[in-house]
C-alpha positions in Angstrom: -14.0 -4.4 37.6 -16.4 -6.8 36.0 -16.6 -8.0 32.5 -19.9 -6.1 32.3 -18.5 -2.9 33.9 -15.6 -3.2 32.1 -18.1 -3.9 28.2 -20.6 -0.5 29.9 -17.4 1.6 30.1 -16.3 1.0 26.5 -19.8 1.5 25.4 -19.6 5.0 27.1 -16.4 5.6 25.5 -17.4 4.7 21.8 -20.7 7.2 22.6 -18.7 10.1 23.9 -16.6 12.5 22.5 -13.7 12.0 23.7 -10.7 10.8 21.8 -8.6 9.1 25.1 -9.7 8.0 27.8 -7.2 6.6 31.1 -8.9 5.2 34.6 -6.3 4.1 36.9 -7.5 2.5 40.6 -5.1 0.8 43.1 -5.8 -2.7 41.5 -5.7 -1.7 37.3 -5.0 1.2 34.7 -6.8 1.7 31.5 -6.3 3.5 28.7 -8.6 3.9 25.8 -7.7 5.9 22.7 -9.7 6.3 19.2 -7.7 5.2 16.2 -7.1 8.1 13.8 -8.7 7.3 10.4 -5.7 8.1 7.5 -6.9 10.5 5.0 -8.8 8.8 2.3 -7.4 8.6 -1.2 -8.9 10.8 -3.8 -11.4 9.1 -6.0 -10.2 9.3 -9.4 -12.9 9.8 -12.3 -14.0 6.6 -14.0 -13.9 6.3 -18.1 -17.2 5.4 -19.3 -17.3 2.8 -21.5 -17.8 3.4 -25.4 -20.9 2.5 -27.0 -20.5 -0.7 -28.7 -22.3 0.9 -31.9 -19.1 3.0 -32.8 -17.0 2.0 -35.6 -13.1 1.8 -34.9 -11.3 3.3 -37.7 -9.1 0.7 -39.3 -5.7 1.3 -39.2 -4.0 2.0 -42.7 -1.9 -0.7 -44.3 1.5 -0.9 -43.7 3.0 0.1 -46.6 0.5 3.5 -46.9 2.4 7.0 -46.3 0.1 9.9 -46.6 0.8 12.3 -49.7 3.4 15.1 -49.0 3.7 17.8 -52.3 7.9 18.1 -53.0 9.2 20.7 -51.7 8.9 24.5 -53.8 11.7 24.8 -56.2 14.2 27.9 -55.6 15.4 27.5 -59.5 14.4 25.9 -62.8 15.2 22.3 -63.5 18.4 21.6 -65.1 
């Protein structure tokens, strides 16, 4: 088999259908089979970016707590 026979036949084998593909003769075998593609990976959604006009809250000092009332009273002070 010649180099061009041999670049037809894989032509013809890309064009088919077929997913293998063996030609044996007294001289040569070969075999031809299409890679199986793995799964692709899902595409996860993409955060858009914020809008560089939005203020970012500033973060309270360290020493702030925010205001809790006492707890209610079950009997008069002392």
């Amino acid at each position: 088999m010649t180099n061009q026979e041999l670049k037809d036949l894989l032509a013809r084998f890309e064009g088919s259908s077929l997913s293998k593909l063996k030609l044996s003769t007294q001289e040569f075998t070969i075999e031809m089979e299409r890679a199986v593609s793995a799964p692709a990976a899902p595409v996860l959604p993409r955060r858009l970016p914020q809008p560089p006009n939005r203020r970012a809250m500033p973060s309270p000092p360290p020493w702030w707590a925010p205001f809790t009332p006492p707890p209610p009273r079950s009997s008069p002070p002392l």
